[in-house]
Every structure is written in structure tokens, then in C-alpha cells.
Kinemage of the C-alpha trace (Angstrom):
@kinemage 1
@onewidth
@group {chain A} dominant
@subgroup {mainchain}
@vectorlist {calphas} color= white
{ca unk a 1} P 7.426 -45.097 -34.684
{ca unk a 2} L 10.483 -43.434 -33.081
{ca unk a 3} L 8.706 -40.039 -34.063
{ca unk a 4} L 5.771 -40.899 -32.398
{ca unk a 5} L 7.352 -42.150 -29.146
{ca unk a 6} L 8.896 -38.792 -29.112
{ca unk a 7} L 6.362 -37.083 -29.248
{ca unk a 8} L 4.344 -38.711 -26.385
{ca unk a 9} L 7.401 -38.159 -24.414
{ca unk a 10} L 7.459 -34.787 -25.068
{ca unk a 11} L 3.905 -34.204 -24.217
{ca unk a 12} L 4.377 -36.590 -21.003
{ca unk a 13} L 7.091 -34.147 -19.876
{ca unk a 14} L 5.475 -30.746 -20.516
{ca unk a 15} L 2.197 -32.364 -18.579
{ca unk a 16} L 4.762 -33.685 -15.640
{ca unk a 17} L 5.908 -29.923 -15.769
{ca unk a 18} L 3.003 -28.040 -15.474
{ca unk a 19} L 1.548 -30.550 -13.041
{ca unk a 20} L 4.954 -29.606 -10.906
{ca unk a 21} L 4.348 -26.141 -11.481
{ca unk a 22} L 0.507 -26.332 -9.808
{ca unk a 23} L 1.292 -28.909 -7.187
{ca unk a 24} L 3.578 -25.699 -5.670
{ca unk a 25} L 0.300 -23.890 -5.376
{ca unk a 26} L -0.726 -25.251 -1.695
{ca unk a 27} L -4.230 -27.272 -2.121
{ca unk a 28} L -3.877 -25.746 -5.840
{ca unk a 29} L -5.857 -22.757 -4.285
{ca unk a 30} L -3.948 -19.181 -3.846
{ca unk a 31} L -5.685 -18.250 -0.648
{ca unk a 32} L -6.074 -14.353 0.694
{ca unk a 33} L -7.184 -13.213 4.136
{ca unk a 34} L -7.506 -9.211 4.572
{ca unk a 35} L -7.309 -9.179 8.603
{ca unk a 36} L -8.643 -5.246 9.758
{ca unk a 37} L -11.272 -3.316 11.821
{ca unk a 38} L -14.662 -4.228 10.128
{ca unk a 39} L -16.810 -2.359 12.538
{ca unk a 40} L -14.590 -0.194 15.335
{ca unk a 41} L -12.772 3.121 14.865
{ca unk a 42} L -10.438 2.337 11.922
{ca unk a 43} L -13.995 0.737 9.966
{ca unk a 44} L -13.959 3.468 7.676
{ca unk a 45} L -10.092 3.981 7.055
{ca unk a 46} L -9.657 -0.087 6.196
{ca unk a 47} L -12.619 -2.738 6.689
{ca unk a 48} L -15.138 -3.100 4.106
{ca unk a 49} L -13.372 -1.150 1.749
{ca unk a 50} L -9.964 -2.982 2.130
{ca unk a 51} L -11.790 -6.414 1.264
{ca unk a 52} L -13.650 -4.442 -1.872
{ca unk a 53} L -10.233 -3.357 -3.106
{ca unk a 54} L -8.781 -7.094 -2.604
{ca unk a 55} L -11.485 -8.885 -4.826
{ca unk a 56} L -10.684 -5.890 -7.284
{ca unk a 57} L -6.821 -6.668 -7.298
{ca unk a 58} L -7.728 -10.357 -7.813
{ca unk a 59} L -10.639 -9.551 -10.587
{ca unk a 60} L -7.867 -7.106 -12.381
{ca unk a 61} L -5.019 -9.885 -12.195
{ca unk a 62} L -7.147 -12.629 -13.405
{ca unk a 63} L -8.050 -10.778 -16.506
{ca unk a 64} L -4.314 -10.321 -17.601
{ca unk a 65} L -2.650 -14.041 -15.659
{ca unk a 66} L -1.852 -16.741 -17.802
{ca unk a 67} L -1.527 -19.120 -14.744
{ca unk a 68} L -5.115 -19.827 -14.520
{ca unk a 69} L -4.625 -19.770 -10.793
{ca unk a 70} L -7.423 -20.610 -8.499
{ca unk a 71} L -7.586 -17.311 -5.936
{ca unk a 72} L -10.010 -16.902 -2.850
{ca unk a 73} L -10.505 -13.691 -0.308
{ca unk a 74} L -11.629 -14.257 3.028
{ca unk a 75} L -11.946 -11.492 5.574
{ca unk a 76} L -12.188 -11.072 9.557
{ca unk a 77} L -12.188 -8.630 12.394
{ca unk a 78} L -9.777 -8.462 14.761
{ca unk a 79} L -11.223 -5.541 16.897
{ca unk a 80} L -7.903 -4.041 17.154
{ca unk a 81} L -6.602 -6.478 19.416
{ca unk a 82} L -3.325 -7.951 19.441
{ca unk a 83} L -4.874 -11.448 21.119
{ca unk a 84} L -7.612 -11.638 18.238
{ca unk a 85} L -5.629 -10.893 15.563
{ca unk a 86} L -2.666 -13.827 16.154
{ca unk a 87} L -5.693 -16.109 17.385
{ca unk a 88} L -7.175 -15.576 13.742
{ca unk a 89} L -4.062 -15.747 12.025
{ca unk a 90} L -3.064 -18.889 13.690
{ca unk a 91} L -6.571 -20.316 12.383
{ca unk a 92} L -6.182 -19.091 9.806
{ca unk a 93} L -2.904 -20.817 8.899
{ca unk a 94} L -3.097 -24.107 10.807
{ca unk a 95} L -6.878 -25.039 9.641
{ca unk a 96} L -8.434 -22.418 6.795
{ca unk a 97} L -5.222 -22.893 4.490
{ca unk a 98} L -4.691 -19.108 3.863
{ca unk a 99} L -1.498 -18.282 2.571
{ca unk a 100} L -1.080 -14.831 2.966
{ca unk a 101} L -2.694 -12.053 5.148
{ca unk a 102} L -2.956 -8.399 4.122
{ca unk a 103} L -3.671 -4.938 5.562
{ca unk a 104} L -3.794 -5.485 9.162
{ca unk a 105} L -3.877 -2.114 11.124
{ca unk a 106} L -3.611 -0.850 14.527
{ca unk a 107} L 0.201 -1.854 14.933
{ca unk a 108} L 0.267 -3.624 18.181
{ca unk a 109} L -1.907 -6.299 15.799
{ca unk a 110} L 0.363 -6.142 12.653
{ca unk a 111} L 3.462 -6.610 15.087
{ca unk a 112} L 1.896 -9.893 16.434
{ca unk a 113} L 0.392 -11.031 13.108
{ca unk a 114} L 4.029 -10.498 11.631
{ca unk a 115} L 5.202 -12.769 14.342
{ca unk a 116} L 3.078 -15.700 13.551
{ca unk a 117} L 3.050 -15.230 10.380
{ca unk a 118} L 7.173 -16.030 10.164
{ca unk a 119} L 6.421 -18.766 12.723
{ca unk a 120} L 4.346 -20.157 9.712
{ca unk a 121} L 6.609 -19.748 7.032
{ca unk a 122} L 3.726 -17.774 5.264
{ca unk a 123} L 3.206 -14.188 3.913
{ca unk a 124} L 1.622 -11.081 5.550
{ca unk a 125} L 1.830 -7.729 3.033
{ca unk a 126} L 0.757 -4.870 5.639
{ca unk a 127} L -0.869 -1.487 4.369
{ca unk a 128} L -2.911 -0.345 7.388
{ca unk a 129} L -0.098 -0.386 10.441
{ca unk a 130} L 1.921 2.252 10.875
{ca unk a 131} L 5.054 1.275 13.195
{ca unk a 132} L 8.197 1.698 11.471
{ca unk a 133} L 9.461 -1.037 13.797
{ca unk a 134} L 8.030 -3.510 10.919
{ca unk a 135} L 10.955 -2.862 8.983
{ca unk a 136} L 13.239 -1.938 11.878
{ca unk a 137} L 14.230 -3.863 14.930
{ca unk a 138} L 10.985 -6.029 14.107
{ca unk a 139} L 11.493 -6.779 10.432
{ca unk a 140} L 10.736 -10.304 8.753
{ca unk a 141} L 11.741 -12.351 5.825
{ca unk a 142} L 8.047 -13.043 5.807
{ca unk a 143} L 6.799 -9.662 5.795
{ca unk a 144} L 6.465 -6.781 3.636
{ca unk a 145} L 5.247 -2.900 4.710
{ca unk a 146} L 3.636 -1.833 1.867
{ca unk a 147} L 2.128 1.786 2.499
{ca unk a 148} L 3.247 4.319 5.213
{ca unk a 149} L 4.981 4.498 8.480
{ca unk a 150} L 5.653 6.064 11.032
{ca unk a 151} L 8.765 7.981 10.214
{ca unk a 152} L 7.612 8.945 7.101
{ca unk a 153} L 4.433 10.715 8.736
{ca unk a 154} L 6.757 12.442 10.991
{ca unk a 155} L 9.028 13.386 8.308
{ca unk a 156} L 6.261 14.482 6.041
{ca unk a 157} L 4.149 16.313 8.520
{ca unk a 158} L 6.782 17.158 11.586
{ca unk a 159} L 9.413 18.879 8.986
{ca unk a 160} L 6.909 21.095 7.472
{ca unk a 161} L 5.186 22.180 10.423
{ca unk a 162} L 8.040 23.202 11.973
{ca unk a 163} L 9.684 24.574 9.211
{ca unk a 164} L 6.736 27.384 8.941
{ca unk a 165} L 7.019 28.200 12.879
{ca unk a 166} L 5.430 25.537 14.619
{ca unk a 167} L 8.532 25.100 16.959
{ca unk a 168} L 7.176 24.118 20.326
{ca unk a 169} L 5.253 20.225 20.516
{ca unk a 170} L 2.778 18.847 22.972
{ca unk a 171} L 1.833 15.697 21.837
{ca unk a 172} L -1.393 13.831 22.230
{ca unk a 173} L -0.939 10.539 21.859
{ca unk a 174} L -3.162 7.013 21.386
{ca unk a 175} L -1.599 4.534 24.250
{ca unk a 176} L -0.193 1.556 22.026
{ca unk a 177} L 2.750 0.495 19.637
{ca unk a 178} L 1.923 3.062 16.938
{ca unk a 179} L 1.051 6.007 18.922
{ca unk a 180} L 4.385 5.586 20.630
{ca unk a 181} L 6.225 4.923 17.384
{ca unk a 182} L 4.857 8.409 15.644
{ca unk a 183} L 5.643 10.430 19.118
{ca unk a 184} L 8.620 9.300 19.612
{ca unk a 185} L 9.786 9.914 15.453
{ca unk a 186} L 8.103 12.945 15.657
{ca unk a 187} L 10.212 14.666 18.382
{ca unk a 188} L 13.618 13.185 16.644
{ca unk a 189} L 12.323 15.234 13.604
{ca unk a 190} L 11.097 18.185 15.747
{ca unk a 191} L 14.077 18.463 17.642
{ca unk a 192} L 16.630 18.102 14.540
{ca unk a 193} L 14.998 20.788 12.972
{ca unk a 194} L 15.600 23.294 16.345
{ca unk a 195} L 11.930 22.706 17.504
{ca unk a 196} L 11.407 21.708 21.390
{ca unk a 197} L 9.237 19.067 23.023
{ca unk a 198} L 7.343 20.577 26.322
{ca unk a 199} L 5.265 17.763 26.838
{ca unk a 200} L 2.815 14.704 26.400
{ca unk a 201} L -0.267 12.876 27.371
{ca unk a 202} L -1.442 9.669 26.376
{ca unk a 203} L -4.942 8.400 26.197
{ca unk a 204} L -6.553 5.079 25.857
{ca unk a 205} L -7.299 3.716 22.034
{ca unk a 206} L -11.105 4.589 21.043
{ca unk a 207} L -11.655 7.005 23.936
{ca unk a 208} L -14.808 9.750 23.640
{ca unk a 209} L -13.476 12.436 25.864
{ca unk a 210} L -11.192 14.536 25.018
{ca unk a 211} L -11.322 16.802 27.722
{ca unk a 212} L -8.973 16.433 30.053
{ca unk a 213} L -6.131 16.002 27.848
{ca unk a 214} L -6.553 18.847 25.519
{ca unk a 215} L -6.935 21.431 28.369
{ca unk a 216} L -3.391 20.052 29.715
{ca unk a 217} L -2.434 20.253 26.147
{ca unk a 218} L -3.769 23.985 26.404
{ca unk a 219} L -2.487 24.908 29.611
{ca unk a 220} L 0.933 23.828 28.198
{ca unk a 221} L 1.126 27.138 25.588
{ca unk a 222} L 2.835 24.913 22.639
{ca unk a 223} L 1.980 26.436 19.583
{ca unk a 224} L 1.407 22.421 18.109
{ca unk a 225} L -0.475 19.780 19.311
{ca unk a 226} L 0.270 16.916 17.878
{ca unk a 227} L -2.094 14.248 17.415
{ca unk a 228} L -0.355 11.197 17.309
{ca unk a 229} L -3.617 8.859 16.719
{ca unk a 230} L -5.433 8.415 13.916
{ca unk a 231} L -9.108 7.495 12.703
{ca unk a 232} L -11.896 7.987 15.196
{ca unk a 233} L -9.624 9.443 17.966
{ca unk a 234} L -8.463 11.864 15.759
{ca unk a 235} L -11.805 12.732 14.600
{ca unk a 236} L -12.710 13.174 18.081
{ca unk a 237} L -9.915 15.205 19.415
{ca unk a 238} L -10.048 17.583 16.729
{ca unk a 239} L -13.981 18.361 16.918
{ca unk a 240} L -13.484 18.538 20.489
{ca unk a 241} L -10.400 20.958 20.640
{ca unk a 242} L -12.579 23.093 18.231
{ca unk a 243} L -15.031 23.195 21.377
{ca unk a 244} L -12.499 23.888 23.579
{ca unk a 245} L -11.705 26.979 21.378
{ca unk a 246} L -7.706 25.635 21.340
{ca unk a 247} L -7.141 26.814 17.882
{ca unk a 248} L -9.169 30.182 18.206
{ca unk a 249} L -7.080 30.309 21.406
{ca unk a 250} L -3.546 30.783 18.477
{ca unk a 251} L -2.707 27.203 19.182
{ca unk a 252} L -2.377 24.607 16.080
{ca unk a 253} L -3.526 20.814 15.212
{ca unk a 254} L -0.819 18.756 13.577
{ca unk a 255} L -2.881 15.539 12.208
{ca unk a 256} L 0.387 13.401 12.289
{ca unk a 257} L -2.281 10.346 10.779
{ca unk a 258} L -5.018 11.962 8.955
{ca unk a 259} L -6.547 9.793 6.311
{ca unk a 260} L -9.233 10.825 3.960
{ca unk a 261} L -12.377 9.249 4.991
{ca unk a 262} L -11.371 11.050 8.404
{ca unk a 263} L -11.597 14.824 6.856
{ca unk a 264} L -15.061 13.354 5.189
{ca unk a 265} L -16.458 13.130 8.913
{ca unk a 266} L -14.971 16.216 10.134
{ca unk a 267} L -15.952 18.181 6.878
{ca unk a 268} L -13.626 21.035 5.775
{ca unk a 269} L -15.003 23.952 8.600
{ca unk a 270} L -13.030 21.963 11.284
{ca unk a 271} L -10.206 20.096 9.214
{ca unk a 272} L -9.388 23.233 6.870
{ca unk a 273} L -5.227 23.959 7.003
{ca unk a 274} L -4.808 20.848 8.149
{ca unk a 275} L -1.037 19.455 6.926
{ca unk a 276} L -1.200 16.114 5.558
{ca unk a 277} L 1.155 13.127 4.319
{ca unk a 278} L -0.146 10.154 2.840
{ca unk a 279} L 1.000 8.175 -0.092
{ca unk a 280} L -2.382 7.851 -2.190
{ca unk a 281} L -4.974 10.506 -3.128
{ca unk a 282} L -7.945 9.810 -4.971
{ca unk a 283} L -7.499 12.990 -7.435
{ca unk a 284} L -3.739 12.550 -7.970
{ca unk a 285} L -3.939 11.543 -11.501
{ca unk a 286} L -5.821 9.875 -14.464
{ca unk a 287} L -5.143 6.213 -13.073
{ca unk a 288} L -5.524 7.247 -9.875
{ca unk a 289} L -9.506 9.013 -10.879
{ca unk a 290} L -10.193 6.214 -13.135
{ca unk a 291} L -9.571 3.348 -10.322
{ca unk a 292} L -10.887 5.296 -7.783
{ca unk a 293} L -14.185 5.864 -9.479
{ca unk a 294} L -14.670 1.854 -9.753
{ca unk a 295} L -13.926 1.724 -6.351
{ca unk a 296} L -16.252 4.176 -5.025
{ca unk a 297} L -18.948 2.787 -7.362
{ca unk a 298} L -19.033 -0.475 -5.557
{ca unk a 299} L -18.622 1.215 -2.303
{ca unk a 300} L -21.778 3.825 -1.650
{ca unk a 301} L -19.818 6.719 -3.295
{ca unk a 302} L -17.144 6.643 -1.088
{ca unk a 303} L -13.717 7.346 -2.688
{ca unk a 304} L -11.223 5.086 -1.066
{ca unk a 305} L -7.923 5.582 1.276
{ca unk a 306} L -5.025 5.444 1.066
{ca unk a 307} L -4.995 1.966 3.027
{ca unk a 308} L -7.518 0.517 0.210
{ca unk a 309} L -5.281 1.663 -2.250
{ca unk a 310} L -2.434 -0.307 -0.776
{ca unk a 311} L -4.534 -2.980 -0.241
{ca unk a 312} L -4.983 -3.170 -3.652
{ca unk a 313} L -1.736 -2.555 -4.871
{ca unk a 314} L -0.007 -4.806 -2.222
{ca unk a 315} L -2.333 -7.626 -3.135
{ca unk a 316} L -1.730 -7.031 -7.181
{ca unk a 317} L 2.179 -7.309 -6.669
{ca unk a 318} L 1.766 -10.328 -4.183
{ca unk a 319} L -0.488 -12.332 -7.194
{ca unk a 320} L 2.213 -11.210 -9.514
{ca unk a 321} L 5.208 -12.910 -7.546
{ca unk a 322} L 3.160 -16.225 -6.948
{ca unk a 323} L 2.696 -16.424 -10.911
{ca unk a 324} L 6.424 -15.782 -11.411
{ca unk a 325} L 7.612 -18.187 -8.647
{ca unk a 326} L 5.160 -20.730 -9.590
{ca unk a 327} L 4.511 -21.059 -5.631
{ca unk a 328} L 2.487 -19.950 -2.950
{ca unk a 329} L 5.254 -20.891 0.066
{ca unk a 330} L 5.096 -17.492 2.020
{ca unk a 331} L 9.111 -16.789 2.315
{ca unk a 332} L 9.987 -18.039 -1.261
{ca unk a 333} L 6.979 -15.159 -2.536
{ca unk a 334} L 8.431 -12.656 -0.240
{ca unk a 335} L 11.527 -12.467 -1.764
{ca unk a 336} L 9.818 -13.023 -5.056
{ca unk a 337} L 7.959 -9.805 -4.399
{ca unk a 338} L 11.508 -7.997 -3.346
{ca unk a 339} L 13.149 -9.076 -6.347
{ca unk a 340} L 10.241 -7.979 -8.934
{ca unk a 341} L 9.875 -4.243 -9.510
{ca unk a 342} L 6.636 -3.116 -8.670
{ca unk a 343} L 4.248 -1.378 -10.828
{ca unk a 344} L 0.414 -0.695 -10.193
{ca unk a 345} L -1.743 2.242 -11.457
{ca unk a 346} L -2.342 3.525 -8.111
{ca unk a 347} L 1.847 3.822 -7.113
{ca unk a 348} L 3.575 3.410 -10.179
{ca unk a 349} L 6.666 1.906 -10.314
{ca unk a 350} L 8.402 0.885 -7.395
{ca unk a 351} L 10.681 -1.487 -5.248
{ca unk a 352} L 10.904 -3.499 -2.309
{ca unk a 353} L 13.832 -3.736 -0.039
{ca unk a 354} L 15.422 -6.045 2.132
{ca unk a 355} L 14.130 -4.853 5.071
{ca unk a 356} L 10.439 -5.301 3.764
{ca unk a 357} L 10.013 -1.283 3.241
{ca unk a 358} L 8.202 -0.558 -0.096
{ca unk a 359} L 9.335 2.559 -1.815
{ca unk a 360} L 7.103 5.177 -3.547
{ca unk a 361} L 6.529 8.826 -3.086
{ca unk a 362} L 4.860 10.052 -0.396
{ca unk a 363} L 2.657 13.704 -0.637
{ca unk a 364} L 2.345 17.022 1.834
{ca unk a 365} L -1.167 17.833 1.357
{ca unk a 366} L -3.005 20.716 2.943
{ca unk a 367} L -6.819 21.151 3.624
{ca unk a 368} L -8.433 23.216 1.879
{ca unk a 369} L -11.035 25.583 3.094
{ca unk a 370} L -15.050 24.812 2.193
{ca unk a 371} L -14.761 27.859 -0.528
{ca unk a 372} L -11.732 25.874 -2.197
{ca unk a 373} L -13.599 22.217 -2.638
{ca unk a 374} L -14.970 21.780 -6.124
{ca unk a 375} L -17.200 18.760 -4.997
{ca unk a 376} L -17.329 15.985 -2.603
{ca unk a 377} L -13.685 14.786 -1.792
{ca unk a 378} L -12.224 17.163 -3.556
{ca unk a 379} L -10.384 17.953 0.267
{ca unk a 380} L -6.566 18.505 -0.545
{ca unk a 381} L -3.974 20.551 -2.155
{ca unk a 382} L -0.732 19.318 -2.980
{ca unk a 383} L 1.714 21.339 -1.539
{ca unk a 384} L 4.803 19.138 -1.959
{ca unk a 385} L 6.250 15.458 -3.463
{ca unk a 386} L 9.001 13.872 -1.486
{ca unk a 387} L 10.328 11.408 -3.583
{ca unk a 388} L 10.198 8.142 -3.075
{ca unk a 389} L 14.018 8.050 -2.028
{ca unk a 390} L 13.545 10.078 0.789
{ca unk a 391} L 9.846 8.979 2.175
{ca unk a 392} L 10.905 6.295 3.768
{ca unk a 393} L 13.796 5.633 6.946
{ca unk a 394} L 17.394 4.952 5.263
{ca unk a 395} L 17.694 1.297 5.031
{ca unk a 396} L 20.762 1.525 7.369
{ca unk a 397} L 19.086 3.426 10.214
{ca unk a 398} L 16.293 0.759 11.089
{ca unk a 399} L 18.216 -1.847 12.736
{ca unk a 400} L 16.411 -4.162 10.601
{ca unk a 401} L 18.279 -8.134 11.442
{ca unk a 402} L 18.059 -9.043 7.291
{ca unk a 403} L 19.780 -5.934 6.306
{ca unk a 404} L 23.867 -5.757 6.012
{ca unk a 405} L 26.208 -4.110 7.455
């Protein structure tokens, strides 16, 4: 008899535990927004894609969890707008019971959606902003920026440019947080390095012409303009400088933010010699091929950004740290997320710090000419690995609040 009381009570406690352990799980339903540009000038560089390679992250952690967690993906557009993007978020949280937002670009929006997001106590992982701010003078206990940044582009890019000759900058430069951000990293790195800034112009986000500002960009004789937008305006600005004869003319494009779908709609006769950074290419390795060939088979051939493959990666590490905190509170999964090691096919192995910054390597790629490609995507050449120490902005140089002195 005593055996057999002892035994129910031992089953009644292991059932009162695991029903402890799933009543952490918020409405026992792990809950996923990917917040991006599903139809504007960053469509092709996050949006459809960036939700494809969220149901893939869930699909591959389901088939490995033990935690039989319950996990949905919802998705909106917040039309690069900073107003949109907290009004979703808010909505989002308050009413829809999502628990965590991911990828987010266009940084004005991931600045705000970082905001609310801590206002919330939830958790927003961001891949497609590039503001170093998130994890400087901005950072969060509720936020973690996953991919790239602005100080890595200009470190990437900026050194090498200027280290083969490229010493005098005029910078062309998308009117909001993150083309500020990359200008104003990119002429610390410039200048550090002996180059010289003679001047600037800034133009409105998703402009069509050019024009005016690449002939003051031309009249200004630097031998680099740099392009400190990304997606369609850089698309734009480079197909219409190669109008303008401005590289004929002996003066070069630095692409500070030049993604891979974007070379795909210039083709290699205008992006050729083009100096890249990112922190994902397709081609990099096995893993890297053997992902990115699932990913492309569910997306019309396309082989996916770097911004999918963070989206992925981000949103692999973020089911990870729910299983292992047996939660789904946004600040308690943040730090669950810093104090894991990361490790994904697409990055490798990893960290997260304090400050929110994800470390990995980051990759100088060049162009390569149309007599170079092998096939379709096959755009880059490595030309140089910056480890993953060195990527990113020293932890003690951001001015990130959560970081000690």
C-alpha cells in the first residue's frame, strides 16, 4: 500500500511539473511575428523570403525539440515606417499574443519596434536593421542584433577601399537613422585610415532620380562615392551613375549595403568590382549550399540573403532558449539566448553579448565580372574573413546602458 501511494505521488509530482513547465509558455502557444517590407524597396532583401526562412527554422527545430512546443508565424508589413511598425507591434503584443518579433529592417522601424518591445517585456531578435545604435546608446535587455551593422559595413567595406587608394569620400546617403549611422561610421573609418571626407548629399528613402545628386557627387572629384543606402536606392543610384558615365569618368562606387538579391537586379556588367561585406553567402560552404538550396526551392529559385539567413538562424537560437528556459517571457529568453552559445549551419558557432551584439565572422567579397560567374548567383569572390572578434564595435565603445564599466 505504502508502495503504491508512492508511486501516485510520484507521478502526481512529475505531472504538477511538467504542467508548471507549459503553463510558462504564454497561452501554451510560442508565438512568432517576422515584421519587414513585404512589397516596397527592401521586398526582395527581407519580405517573403524572411517569413519562408522562419517556418523553416521552426520546421527544422520541431524535428529535433523534445518540448513538444506549440509554435505559430505570423507576418506583416510595415512599409518602412516607424508609425506602422510600433502600431503593429503594439497589436501585436496587447491583442494577437505574439511573443517575439524578428527581422525588422529599415532602422528608424527596428529602433521604435525595440522600444515597444522593452515597454512589453517581450522579445524582438533583429536581422534586417542596420544601426549600430541597437547595441549602442539604444541597446535593450529585450533585444538582440543578430546580423550586421553599421560599423561593421564601414569597417568591412570603408578599410579596404581606402586601403587600395580610395582616399577621398563623397557620400550619398538615404535620409533616415541608418543612412546616417553608416555615413557617419564610415568617415570615422575613412578618416582613421588618412582618407578625407569632401562632402555629402542626402536623398529621400525610395527616391527614382538620381540625378541631381550624383552630378554634385561628380562635380565634387572624390575618387569614392559612397552609397550609404541599400536595396532599391542602391540599385538605382548605381544604374544611374553608370548613365551618368561617373565611373567611366575614373570615379568609384563603394556599395557600403549591397546585399545579394541587389547584384541579381543589377546583373554583373554594372555591379562587377564592387567591394562587399556581409555575413552570409549562399556558396560559402557545404551547410551553407545545402540550406540554401531548400530555401531557394521553396522560393522561385531565388537563393536567399543574408537577412533570410539571419532570420533563420536568429529564429533557431530564439526556439532553442525558450526550450531551455521552459518560458516564453521576452527578457527571461533574452538572456537565455545570451547565455547559450549559438550554433546554426548557416553561422556556426557563436555568442551573444551583453549589449545584444551577436558575434560571427563577417566576409570582404568582391564582384566578379560576367566572364568569372559559373552560373546564376555565383556573384562573389572572397577576398578576405574578418573574424568574428573584430566584425563587430568593441563592446566598450558603444555606450551601450547594460554593459559595465
Amino acid at each position: 500500500m505504502k508502495r503504491k501511494l508512492s508511486s501516485i505521488l510520484v507521478a502526481s509530482a512529475l505531472a504538477a511539473a511538467a504542467g508548471a513547465a507549459q503553463a510558462q509558455i504564454s497561452d501554451g502557444v510560442v508565438k512568432i511575428g517576422v515584421l519587414n517590407d513585404m512589397s516596397g524597396l527592401y521586398a526582395d532583401i527581407t519580405g517573403p523570403g524572411s517569413l519562408l526562412a522562419a517556418k523553416m527554422a521552426v520546421e527544422d527545430f520541431q524535428k529535433t525539440s523534445k518540448a513538444g512546443l506549440k509554435i505559430e508565424v505570423v507576418s506583416a508589413d510595415h512599409q518602412n515606417k516607424p508609425d506602422v511598425g510600433s502600431t503593429i507591434a503594439r497589436q501585436w503584443y496587447d491583442a494577437d499574443k505574439v511573443d517575439a518579433i524578428f527581422d525588422v529592417p529599415t532602422s528608424s522601424v527596428g529602433l521604435a519596434v525595440s522600444q515597444v518591445t522593452r515597454d512589453k517585456g517581450k522579445a524582438f531578435v533583429n536581422s534586417g536593421s542596420a544601426s549600430a545604435d541597437l547595441t549602442g546608446k539604444a541597446c535593450s535587455p529585450n533585444t538582440v542584433h543578430w546580423l550586421y551593422d553599421t560599423w561593421m559595413l564601414a569597417n568591412g567595406t570603408g578599410t579596404a577601399v581606402v586601403k587600395t587608394g580610395g582616399d577621398t569620400w563623397f557620400f550619398l546617403t538615404a535620409d533616415y537613422a541608418f543612412g546616417h549611422a553608416l555615413e557617419r561610421d564610415t568617415s570615422a573609418v575613412v578618416t582613421k585610415n588618412g582618407g578625407k571626407i569632401v562632402g555629402g548629399v542626402r536623398h529621400p528613402l525610395n527616391t527614382q532620380d538620381f540625378s541631381s545628386f550624383l552630378l554634385q557627387a561628380q562635380a565634387s572629384k572624390a575618387k569614392v562615392i559612397g552609397l550609404a543606402n541599400a536595396g532599391g536606392d542602391t540599385i538605382n543610384s548605381i544604374k544611374q551613375a553608370a548613365e551618368f558615365g561617373i565611373t567611366k569618368g575614373g570615379q568609384s562606387l563603394a556599395g557600403l549595403l549591397v546585399f545579394l538579391p541587389d547584384v541579381h537586379g543589377l546583373g554583373l556588367d554594372k555591379a562587377q568590382g564592387l567591394m562587399v561585406t556581409e555575413t552570409f553567402y549562399w556558396d560559402l560552404n557545404d551547410q551553407t549550399r545545402a540550406w540554401s538550396k531548400r530555401f531557394g526551392a521553396q522560393h522561385g529559385g531565388k537563393m536567399p540573403s543574408m537577412v533570410h539567413a539571419g532570420v533563420y538562424a536568429s529564429v533557431l537560437h530564439y526556439l532553442k532558449a525558450v526550450e531551455a528556459g521552459k518560458t516564453d517571457d521576452g527578457t527571461k529568453t533574452i538572456a537565455k539566448m545570451k547565455e547559450l552559445p549559438t550554433d546554426d549551419p548557416l553561422f556556426g558557432k557563436g555568442t551573444i553579448r551583453a549589449d545584444g551584439r551577436k558575434l560571427h565572422p563577417a566576409y570582404l567579397f568582391q564582384v566578379k565580372k560576367p566572364s568569372e560567374s559559373k552560373g546564376p548567383y555565383d556573384y562573389y569572390t572572397l577576398k578576405a574573413t574578418i573574424p568574428a572578434d573584430q566584425a563587430f564595435r568593441p563592446i566598450d565603445q558603444g555606450d551601450c546602458p547594460l554593459v559595465k564599466k
